[in-house]
DOMI-549989 format. One record per residue (C-alpha): residue number from 1; residue in three letters; x, y negated, z negated. Coordinates in nm, 2 decimals. Each point is the difference from the previous one (the first is absolute). Last residue first. Example, Ala and Ser with C-alpha at 12.3 -4.5 7.8 and 13.67 -1.06 7.14 Angstrom:
BEGIN
SITE   k   r     px     py     pz
SITE   2 ser   1.37   0.11  -0.71
SITE   1 ala  -0.14   0.34  -0.07
//
This chain:
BEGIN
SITE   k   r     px     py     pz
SITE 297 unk   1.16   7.73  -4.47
SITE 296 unk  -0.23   0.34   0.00
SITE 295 unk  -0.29  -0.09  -0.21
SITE 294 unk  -0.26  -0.04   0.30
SITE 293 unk   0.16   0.34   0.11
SITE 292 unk  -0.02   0.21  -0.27
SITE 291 unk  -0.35  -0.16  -0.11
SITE 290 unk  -0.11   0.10   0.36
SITE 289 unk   0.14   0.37  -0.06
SITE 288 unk  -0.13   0.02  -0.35
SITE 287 unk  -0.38  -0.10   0.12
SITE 286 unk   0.02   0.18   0.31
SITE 285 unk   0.11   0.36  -0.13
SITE 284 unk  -0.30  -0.05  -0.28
SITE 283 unk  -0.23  -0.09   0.29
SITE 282 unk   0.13   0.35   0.13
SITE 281 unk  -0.03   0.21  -0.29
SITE 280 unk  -0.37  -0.15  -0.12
SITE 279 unk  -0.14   0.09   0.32
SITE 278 unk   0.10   0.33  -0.02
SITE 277 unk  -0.20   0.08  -0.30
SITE 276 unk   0.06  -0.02  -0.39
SITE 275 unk  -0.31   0.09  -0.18
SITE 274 unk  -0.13  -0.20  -0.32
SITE 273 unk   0.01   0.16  -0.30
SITE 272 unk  -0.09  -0.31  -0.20
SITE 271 unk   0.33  -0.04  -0.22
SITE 270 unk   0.29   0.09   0.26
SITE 269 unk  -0.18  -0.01   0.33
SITE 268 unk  -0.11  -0.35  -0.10
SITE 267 unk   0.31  -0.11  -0.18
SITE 266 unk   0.17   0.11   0.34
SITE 265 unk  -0.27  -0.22   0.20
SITE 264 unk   0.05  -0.31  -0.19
SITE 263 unk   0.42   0.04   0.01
SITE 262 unk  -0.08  -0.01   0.41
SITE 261 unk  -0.25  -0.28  -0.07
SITE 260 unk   0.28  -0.20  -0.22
SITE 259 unk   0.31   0.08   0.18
SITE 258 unk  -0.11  -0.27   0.27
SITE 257 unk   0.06  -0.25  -0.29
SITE 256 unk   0.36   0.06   0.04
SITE 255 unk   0.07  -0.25   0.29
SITE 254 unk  -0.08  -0.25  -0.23
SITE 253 unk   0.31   0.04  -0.14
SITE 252 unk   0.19  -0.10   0.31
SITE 251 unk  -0.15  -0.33   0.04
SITE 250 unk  -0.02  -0.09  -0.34
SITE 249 unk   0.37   0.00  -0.09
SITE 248 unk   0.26   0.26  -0.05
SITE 247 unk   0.11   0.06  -0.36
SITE 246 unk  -0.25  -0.27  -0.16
SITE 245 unk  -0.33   0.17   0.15
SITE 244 unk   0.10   0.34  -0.14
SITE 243 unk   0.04  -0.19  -0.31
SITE 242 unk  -0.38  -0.10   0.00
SITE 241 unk  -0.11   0.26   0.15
SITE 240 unk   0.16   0.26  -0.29
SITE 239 unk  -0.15  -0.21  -0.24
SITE 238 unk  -0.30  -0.03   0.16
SITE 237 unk  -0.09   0.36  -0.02
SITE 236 unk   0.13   0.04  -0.35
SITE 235 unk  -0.13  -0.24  -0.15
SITE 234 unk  -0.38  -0.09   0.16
SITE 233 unk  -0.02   0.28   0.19
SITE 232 unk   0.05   0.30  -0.12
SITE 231 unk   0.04  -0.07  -0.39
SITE 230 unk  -0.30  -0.26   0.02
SITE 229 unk  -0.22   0.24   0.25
SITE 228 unk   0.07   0.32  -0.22
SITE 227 unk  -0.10  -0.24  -0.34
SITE 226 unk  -0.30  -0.08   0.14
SITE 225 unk  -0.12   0.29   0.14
SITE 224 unk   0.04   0.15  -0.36
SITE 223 unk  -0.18  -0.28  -0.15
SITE 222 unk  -0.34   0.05   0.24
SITE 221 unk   0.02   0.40  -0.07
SITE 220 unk   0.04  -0.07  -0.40
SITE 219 unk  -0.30  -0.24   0.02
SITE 218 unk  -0.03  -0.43  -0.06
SITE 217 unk  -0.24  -0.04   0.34
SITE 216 unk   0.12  -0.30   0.18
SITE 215 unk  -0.28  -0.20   0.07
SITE 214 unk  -0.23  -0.02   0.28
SITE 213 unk  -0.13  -0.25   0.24
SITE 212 unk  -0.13  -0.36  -0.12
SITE 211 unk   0.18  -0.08  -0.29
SITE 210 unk   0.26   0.25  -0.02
SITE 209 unk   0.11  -0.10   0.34
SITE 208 unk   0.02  -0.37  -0.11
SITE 207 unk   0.23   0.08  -0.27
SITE 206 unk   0.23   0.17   0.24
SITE 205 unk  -0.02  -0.29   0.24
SITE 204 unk   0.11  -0.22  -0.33
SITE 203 unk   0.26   0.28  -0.04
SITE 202 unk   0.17   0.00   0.29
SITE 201 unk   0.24  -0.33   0.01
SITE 200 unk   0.06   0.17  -0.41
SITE 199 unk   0.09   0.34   0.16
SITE 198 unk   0.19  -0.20   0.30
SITE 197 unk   0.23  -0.16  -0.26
SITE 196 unk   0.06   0.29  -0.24
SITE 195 unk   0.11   0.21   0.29
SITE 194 unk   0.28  -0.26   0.14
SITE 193 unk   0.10  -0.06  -0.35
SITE 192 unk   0.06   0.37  -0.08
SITE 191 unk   0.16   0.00   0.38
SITE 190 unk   0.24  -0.23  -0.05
SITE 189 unk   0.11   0.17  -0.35
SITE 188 unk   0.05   0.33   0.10
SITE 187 unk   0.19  -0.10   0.34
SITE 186 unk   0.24  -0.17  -0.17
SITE 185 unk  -0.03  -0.38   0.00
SITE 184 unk   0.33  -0.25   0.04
SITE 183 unk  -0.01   0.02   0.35
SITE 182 unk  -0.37  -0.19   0.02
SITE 181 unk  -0.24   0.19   0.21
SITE 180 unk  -0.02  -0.22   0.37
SITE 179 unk   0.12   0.33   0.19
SITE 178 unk  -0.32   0.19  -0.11
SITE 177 unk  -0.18  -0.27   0.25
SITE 176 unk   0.05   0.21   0.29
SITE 175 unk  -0.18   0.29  -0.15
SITE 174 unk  -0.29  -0.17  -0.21
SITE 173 unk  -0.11  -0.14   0.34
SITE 172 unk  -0.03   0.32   0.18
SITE 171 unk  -0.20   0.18  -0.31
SITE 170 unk  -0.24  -0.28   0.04
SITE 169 unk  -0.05  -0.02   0.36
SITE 168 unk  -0.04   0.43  -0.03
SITE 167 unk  -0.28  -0.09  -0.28
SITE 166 unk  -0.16  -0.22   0.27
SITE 165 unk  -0.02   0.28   0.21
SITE 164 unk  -0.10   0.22  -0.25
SITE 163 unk  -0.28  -0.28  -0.07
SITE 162 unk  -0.08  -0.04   0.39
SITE 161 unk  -0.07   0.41  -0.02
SITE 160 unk  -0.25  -0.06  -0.24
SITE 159 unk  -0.23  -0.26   0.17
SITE 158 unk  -0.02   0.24   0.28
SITE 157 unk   0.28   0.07   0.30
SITE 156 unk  -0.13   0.28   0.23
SITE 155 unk   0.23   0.28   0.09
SITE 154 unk  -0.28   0.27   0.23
SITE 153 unk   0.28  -0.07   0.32
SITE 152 unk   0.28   0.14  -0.27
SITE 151 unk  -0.15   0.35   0.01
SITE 150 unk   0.08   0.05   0.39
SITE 149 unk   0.37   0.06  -0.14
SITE 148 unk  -0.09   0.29  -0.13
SITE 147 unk   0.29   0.17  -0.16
SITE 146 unk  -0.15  -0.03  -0.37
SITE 145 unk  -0.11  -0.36   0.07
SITE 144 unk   0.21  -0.06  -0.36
SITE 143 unk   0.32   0.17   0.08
SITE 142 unk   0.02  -0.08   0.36
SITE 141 unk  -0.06  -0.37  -0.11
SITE 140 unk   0.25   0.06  -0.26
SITE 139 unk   0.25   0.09   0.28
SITE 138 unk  -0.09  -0.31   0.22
SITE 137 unk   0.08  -0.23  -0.27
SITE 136 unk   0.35   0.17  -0.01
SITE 135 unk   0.05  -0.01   0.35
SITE 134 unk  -0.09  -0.34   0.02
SITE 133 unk   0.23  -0.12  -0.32
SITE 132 unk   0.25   0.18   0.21
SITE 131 unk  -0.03  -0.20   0.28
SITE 130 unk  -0.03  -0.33  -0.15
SITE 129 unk   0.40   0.12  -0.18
SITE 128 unk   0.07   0.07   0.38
SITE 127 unk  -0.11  -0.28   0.17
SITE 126 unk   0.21  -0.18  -0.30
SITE 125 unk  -0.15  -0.19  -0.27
SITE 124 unk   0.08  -0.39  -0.13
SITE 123 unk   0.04  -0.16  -0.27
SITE 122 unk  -0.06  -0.33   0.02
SITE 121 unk  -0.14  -0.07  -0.41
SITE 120 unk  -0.38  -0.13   0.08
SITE 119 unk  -0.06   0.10   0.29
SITE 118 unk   0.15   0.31   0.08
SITE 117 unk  -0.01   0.11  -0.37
SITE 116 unk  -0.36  -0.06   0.03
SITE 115 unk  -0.03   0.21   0.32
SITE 114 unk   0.20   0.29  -0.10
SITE 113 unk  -0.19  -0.01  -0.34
SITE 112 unk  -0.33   0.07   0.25
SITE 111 unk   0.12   0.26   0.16
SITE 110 unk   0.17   0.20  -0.29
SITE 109 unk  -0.37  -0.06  -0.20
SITE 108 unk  -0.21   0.10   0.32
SITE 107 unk   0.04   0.37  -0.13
SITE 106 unk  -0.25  -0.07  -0.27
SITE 105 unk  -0.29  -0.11   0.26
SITE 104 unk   0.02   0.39   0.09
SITE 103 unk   0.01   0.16  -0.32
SITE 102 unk  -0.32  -0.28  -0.13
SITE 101 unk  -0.15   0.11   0.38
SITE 100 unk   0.03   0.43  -0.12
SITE  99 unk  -0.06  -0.06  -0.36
SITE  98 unk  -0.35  -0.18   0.11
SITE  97 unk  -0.13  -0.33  -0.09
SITE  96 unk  -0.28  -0.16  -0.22
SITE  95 unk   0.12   0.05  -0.41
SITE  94 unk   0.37   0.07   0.16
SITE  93 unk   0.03  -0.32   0.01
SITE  92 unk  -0.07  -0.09  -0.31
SITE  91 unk   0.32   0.19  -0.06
SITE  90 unk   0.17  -0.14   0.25
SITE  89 unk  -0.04  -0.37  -0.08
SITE  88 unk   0.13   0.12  -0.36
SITE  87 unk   0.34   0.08   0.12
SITE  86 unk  -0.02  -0.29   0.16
SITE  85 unk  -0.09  -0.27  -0.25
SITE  84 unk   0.25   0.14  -0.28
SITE  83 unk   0.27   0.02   0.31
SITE  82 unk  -0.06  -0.34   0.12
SITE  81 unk  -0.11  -0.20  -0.34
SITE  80 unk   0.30   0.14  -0.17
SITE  79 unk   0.24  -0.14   0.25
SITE  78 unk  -0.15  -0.37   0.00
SITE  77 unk   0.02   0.05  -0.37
SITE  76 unk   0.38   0.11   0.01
SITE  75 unk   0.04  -0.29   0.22
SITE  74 unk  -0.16  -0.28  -0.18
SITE  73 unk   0.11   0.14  -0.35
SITE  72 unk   0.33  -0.09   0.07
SITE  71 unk   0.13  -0.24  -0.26
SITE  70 unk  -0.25   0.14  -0.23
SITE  69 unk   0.09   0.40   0.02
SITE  68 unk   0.39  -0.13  -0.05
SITE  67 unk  -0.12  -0.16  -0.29
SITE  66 unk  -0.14   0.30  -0.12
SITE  65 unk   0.25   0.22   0.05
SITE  64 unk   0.23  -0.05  -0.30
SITE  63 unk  -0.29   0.06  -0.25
SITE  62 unk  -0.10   0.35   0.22
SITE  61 unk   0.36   0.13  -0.04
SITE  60 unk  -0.12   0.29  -0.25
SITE  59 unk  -0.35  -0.04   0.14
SITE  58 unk   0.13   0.13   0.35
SITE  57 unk   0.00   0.35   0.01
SITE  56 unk  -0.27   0.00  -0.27
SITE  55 unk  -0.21  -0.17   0.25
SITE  54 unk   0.01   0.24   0.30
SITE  53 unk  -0.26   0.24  -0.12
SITE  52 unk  -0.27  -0.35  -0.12
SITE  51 unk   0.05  -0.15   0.36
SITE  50 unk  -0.11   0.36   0.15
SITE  49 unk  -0.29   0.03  -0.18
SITE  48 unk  -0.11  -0.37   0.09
SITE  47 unk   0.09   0.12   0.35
SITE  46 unk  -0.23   0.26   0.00
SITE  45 unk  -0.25  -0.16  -0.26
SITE  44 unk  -0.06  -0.26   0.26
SITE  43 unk   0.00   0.24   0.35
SITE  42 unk  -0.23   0.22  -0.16
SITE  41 unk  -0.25  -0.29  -0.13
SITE  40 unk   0.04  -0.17   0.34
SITE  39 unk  -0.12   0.31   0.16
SITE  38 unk  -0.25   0.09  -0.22
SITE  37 unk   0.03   0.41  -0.10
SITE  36 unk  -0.26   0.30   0.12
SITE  35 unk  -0.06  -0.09   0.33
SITE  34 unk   0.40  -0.05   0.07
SITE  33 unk   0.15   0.28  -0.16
SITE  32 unk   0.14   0.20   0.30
SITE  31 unk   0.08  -0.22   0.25
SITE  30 unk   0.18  -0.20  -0.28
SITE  29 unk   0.16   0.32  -0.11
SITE  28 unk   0.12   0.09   0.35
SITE  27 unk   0.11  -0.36   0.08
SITE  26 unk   0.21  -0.01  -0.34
SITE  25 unk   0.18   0.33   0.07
SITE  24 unk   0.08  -0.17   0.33
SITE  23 unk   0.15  -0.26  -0.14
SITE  22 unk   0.25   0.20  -0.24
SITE  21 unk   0.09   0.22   0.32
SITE  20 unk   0.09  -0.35   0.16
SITE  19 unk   0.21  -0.11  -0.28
SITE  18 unk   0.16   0.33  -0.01
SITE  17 unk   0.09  -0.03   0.37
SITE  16 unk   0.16  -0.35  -0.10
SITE  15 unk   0.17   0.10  -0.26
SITE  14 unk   0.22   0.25   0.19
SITE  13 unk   0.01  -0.19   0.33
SITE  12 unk   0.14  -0.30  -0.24
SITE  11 unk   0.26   0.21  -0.13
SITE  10 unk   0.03   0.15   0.34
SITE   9 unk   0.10  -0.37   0.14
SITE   8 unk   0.15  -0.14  -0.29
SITE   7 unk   0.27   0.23   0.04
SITE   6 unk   0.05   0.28  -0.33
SITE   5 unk   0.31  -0.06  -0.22
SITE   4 unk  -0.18  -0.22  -0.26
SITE   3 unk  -0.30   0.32   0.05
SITE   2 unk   0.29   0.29  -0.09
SITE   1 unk   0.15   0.21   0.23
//
C-alpha cells in the first residue's frame, strides 16, 4: 500500500501524530532552555532558521511566486502573525508558569477550535465527539495530577498561564483559517511565506528584547537549539499540521493536540530517565480512547 492509496483519514492520523510528537519536542526544549535563551530571540532565529531550510525548495520557482505572494499577502501574513505570535506566546510563557498548568491549558486547544468552527464556519460536534474530547482532557489531567485528583484544587491562573491560553486562541485561529491558502500554493511554498511574515511581524519585538532584556547569545549550544526547533517545528512540524489540517478540517485535527503531553511524558522517560508509573498507563488509556471516540464519524 502506498500513501496515493492510503485514506485521507490515516494519512492524516499519520501526520498528525508526528505533528504532535514534533510539538512536544518543542515544549520539552523550551521548558528546558528558557533562563538561558530570550524568548523572542529563540522563537525569531527559529523560524528565521526554518525560512532559510525551506528556501532552496522553492528558490527555483521563487520568480513565479512572487506575484502570487503579493496578491495574497493579507492572508498568509494574517497566518504568519498567529502561529509566529503563538508559538512564541508560549515560550515566554513558560518564563512565569509551570509544565504541569502550560500541559493543562494546552489541551483547551480541541475545545476551543470546536467553538470557533462553531461560530464562525457551522460546524457542529456530536454529544459524542464533546464526549470524547472530555475523556481525553480528563486523561491528561490523570497524567499531569499524577492520579490525584485533589491536585487540581492548588491550579491557580498567573499572568503566564493567560499567555498559553492566549497561545491556544492563536493556534485555534491559524486552524480554521488554513482553508483560505490559495489552491495554487504547495504546502512548501505557503508556509515559507507564512514564516517569513510572522519573523519580520516579530522582529521589532525582538529588537526590543535585545534592548532591554537579553540578547541572543551567538554559541554552538544556542545554534544547535536553534536548528532542532526550526527542523521540529517550524518545517517539519507545521508541515505535517498544515496538510493534516487540509485532509479533514480543523475540528478533527485539533483533536490531536491531546497527543502532545502523552508524547511529552514518553520524551521524558525516554531522554531524562523519568519513571513510568500507573498513573501514566491509565491517563494514556483515556487520552487514545477519547480521541477514538471524538474522531469516530
Amino acid at each position: 500500500m502506498t500513501m496515493a492509496t492510503v485514506s485521507p483519514e490515516r494519512k492524516a492520523a499519520l501526520l498528525l501524530a508526528l505533528t504532535m510528537l514534533c510539538y512536544a519536542s518543542n515544549h520539552v526544549i523550551g521548558r528546558a532552555v528558557h533562563v538561558q535563551l530570550p524568548p523572542l530571540g529563540l522563537s525569531f532565529w527559529r523560524w528565521l532558521c526554518g525560512a532559510a531550510i525551506l528556501l532552496p525548495f522553492i528558490a527555483p520557482n521563487l520568480r513565479q511566486l512572487l506575484p502570487l505572494y503579493l496578491q495574497h499577502w493579507r492572508i498568509l501574513a494574517l497566518l504568519g502573525a498567529l502561529i509566529v505570535g503563538s508559538t512564541t506566546l508560549i515560550l515566554v510563557g513558560l518564563n512565569f508558569t509551570s509544565a504541569t498548568n502550560t500541559s493543562l491549558i494546552n489541551a483547551s486547544q480541541p475545545t476551543i477550535t470546536a467553538l470557533l468552527c462553531w461560530i464562525f464556519l457551522r460546524e457542529r460536534l456530536a454529544v459524542r465527539q464533546w464526549c470524547g474530547i472530555g475523556l481525553a482532557f480528563a486523561g491528561i489531567a490523570v497524567i499531569l495530577t499524577r492520579g490525584d485528583v485533589g491536585a487540581l484544587r492548588h491550579f491557580a491562573f498567573n499572568g503566564g498561564d493567560l499567555l498559553v491560553l492566549l497561545a491556544m486562541l492563536g493556534f485555534a485561529t491559524y486552524g480554521i483559517n488554513i482553508r483560505k491558502i490559495p489552491a495554487e500554493f504547495h504546502v512548501t511554498e505557503s508556509l515559507f511565506a507564512i514564516i517569513v511574515l510572522g519573523a519580520l511581524l516579530l522582529l521589532p519585538f525582538y529588537i526590543a528584547e535585545s534592548l532591554t532584556y537579553m540578547t541572543m547569545p551567538v554559541t554552538a549550544r544556542a545554534g544547535m537549539i536553534v536548528v532542532a526547533l526550526a527542523l521540529l517545528v517550524s518545517v517539519i512540524g507545521m508541515s505535517l499540521w498544515t496538510r493534516g489540517n487540509q485532509l479533514i478540517g480543523p475540528n478533527r485535527a485539533a483533536v490531536y493536540v491531546n497527543l502532545i503531553p502523552l508524547f511529552g511524558m514518553l520524551l521524558a522517560v525516554a531522554f531524562l530517565g523519568e519513571q513510568v508509573r500507573p498513573h501514566h498507563f491509565l491517563g494514556g488509556a483515556m487520552v487514545c480512547a477519547g480521541m477514538l471516540l471524538a474522531l469516530r464519524r
